[in-house]
N, C-alpha and C positions, 0 to 999 in steps of 0.2 A: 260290138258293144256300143250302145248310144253313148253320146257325148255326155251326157248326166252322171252315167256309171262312173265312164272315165271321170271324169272332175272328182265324184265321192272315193273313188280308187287313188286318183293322184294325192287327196286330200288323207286318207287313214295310211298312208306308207309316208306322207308326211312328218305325220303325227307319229310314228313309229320309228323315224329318223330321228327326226328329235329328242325323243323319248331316250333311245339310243345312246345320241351325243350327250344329253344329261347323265345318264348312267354312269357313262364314263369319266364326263368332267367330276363326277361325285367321288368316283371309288379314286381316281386322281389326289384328289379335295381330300379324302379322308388317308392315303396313304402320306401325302405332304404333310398332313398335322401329327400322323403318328410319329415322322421322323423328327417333329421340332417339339418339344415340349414347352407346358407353358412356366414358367421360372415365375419367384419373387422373393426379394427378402425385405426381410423387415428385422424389431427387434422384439424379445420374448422372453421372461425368466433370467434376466439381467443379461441376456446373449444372445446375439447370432442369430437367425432362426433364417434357414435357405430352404424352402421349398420348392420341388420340380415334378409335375406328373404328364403321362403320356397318355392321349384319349383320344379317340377317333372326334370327338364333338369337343372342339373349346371353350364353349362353355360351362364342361363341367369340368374340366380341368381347371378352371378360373373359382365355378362356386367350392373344387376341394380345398383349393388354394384358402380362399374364404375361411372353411371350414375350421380346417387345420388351424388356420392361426387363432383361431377363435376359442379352440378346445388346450392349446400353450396356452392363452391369455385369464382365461377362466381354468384352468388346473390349479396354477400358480396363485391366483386372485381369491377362488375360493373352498381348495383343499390345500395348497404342502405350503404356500410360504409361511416364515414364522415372519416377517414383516408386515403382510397385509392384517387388519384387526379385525377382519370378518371370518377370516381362513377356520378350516377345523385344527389347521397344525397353533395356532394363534391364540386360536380358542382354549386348548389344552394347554398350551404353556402357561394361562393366565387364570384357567381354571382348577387345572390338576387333573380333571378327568370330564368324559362328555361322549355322548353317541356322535359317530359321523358319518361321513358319504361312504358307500360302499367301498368306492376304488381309496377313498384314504386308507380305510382300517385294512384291505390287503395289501395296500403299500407296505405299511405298519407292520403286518404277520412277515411278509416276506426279509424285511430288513431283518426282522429279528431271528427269524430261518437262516440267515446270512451271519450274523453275528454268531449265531450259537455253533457254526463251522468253524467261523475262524478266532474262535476266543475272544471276540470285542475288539477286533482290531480294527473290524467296523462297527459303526456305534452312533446312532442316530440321536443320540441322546448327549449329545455334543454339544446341544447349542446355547449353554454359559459360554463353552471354551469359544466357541464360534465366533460369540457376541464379543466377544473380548478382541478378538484380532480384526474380523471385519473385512478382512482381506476382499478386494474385488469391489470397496464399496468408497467413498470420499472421504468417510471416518475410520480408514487402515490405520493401524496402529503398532505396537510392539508393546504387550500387554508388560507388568513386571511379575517377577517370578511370583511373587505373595500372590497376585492375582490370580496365576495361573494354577498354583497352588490350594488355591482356596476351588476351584471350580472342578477342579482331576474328581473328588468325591462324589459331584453330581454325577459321572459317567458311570454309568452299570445298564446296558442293557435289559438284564435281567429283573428290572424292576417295573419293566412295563407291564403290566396287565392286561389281557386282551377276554371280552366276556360278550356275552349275547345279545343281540341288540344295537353289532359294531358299536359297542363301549369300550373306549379306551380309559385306560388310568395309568397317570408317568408320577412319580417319586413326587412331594410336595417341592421340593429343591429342585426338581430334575425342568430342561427345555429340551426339547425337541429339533432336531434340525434335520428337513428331509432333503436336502441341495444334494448329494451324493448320490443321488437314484431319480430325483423328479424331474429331472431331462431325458431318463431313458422310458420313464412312465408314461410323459406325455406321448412318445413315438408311438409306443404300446396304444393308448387308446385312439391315437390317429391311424394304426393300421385296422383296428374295429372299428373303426366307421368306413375308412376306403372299400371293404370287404363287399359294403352295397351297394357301392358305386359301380361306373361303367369306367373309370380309371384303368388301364392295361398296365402302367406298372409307373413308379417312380423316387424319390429320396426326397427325405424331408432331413434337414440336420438343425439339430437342438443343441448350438455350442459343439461338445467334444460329442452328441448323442446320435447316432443315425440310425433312419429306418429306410431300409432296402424291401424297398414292396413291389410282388407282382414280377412282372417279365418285361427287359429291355427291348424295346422295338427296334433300336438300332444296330443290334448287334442279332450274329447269325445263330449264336446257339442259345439268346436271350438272355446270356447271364453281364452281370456292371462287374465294373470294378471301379472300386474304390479306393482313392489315392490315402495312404498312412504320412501323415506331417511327419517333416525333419522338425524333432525337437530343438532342434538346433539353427535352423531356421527362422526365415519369414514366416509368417500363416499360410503364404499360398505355397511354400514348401514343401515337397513330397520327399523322402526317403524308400517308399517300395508303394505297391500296389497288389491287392487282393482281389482276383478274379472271387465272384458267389453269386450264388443265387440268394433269392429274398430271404435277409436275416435280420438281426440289429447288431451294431458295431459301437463300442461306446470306447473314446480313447482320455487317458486322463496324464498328466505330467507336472514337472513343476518349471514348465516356461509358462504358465497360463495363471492368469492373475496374481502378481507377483507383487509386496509390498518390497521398499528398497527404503532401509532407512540407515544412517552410518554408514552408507559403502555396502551392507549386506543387503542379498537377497532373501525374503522372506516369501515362500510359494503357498498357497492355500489349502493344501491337505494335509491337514493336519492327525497328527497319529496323538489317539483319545488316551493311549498307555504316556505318555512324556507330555504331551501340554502343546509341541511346536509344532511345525511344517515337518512332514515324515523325511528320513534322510534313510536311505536303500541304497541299494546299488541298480535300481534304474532310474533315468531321466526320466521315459515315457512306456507305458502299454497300453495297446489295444485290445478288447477283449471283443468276441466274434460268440453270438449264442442267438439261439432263438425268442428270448424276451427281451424289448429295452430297458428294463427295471432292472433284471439279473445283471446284463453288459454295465449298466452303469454301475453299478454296486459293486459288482468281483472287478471292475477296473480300479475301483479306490480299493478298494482291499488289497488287488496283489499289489499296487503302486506302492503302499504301506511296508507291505510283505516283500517287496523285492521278488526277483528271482531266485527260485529254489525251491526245495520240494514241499514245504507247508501251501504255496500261491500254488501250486500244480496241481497237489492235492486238493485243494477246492476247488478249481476250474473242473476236477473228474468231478468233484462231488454234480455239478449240476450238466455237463455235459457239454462244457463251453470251451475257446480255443483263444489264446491268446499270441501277440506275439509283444516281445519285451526289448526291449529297447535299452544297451547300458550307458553308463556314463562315458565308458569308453567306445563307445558305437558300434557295440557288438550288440547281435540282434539273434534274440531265442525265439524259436517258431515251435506250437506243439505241431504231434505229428497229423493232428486232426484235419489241419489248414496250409503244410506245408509244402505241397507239389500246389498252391495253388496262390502264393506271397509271390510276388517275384521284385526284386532290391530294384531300383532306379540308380541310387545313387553311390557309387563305390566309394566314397570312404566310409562305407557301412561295410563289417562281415558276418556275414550268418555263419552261428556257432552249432554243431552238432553233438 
């Protein structure tokens, strides 16, 4: 072989080496970023917002990052708050009735699918009673009874209208309040948009609202778990943990924006049959289903409802799983999700 050959010979098994050791420092490069995800929080719909996804390319884990919060910041700004004044929920309470964005007025059907289960013990039509207490806001109060009094009338689910055209129409007296579901809504439309991404899997949490998307890369059979707050606790407090695969998990309680006036606690779920802060016999549930809108809806509803068979019975009706949490730290698992809870913390016992 002349010297020419060899030199274009030594030079394309060069290039082939290289080529090689790139391959490798790549598929390295991309297994390193799938075990780290990229995290941020920020705040969103008066809470919390932690976002975390796992992506062979960091850069779109970074523009989902983006995305997401984008799609919390505009839900909230231009369909469900009744505080912003451009909103459609905003619009209706000052107009009485009006066409709106698609995902509003399914919001809208679905709450009222939810009410019509459990007798109005959810009831989005709460927001005189709402507006009165304020709970969670700098203008917290303890409304007096005449007031509270005077607002129990506007509550009737049943007087919403829903017509063609996503035309809504609420009671001339009636307001609107979508807080009780527009944390599990937002997850909801952050998991249709991940769907186009190149995203592998990750958690966004909205307050008490989470969305479990896609597959864990760091674990071997790809499923998260997700830690359940000790009600009784700090925030970063766990009391058990739920091995799953991609669902929504929405948890609601009364440690979570709490007015305190005279020595008493005043918690913010308010039950639309009495005027106050719901009083049950549980502290805290989580509810486990396949839509964030439903987890956050049937969590204030059974919170309302207690445990027992009317909250069971609606978790069948949609095909959801909760676990319940009492005053006395005894903890109800359905049978849907229970070889799959496991307690951390033993002054908890699970009841059968």
């Amino acid at each position: 072989m002349s010297g020419k050959k060899k030199t274009i010979l030594s030079i394309v098994i060069a290039i082939l080496l290289i080529a090689a050791i790139i391959g490798v420092g790549l598929a390295l490069r991309k297994k390193t970023t799938l075990s780290t995800p990229v995290t941020n929080s920020t705040i969103g719909m008066g809470t919390v917002v932690v976002e975390s996804f796992y992506c062979s390319e960091t850069d779109v884990s970074k523009a989902a990052i983006t995305k997401s919060t984008k799609i919390i910041n505009e839900l909230d700004k231009n369909r469900l708050s009744w505080r912003e004044d451009g909103s459609d929920v905003a619009k209706l309470n000052a107009k009485g009735s009006g066409s709106v964005d698609p995902i509003t007025y399914d919001c809208i059907k679905n709450c009222l699918d939810v009410s019509s289960k459990c007798d109005g013990i959810f009831d989005i039509t709460v927001g005189k009673l709402s507006g009165l207490w304020n709970i969670g806001t700098e203008d917290a109060r303890v409304p007096s009874d005449e007031e509270i009094d005077a607002a129990l009338p506007t509550i009737n689910y049943s007087r919403v209208a829903l017509s063609n055209n996503q035309k809504v129409e609420i009671g001339a007296d009636q307001k609107l309040d979508l807080g009780a579901i527009g944390k599990g809504l937002a997850c909801d439309v952050i998991k249709e948009y991940l769907v186009d991404t190149k995203v592998v899997g990750g958690t966004v949490s909205v307050g008490g609202s989470i969305l479990v998307y896609g597959s864990n890369p760091t674990s071997k059979d790809k499923s998260w778990n997700v830690g359940i707050r000790d009600p009784f606790g700090n925030d970063s407090d766990y009391m058990a943990v739920i091995n799953c695969g991609p669902c929504f998990i929405s948890t609601s309680g009364d440690y979570e924006k709490v007015l305190v006036e005279n020595g008493k606690k005043y918690h913010h779920i308010l039950n639309p049959k009495t005027g106050y802060p719901a009083e049950s016999n549980v502290t805290g549930i989580t509810v486990i289903c396949d839509s964030g809108a439903l987890s956050d809806a049937l969590s204030t509803a059974c919170f309302i409802l207690g445990y027992g068979e009317d909250s069971l019975k609606l978790l069948e009706e949609y095909n959801a799983n909760a676990i319940f949490v009492t005053k006395d730290k005894k903890v109800y698992i359905t049978d849907g999700i229970a070889k799959s809870v496991t307690i951390t913390n033993d002054s908890f016992k699970v009841e059968k």
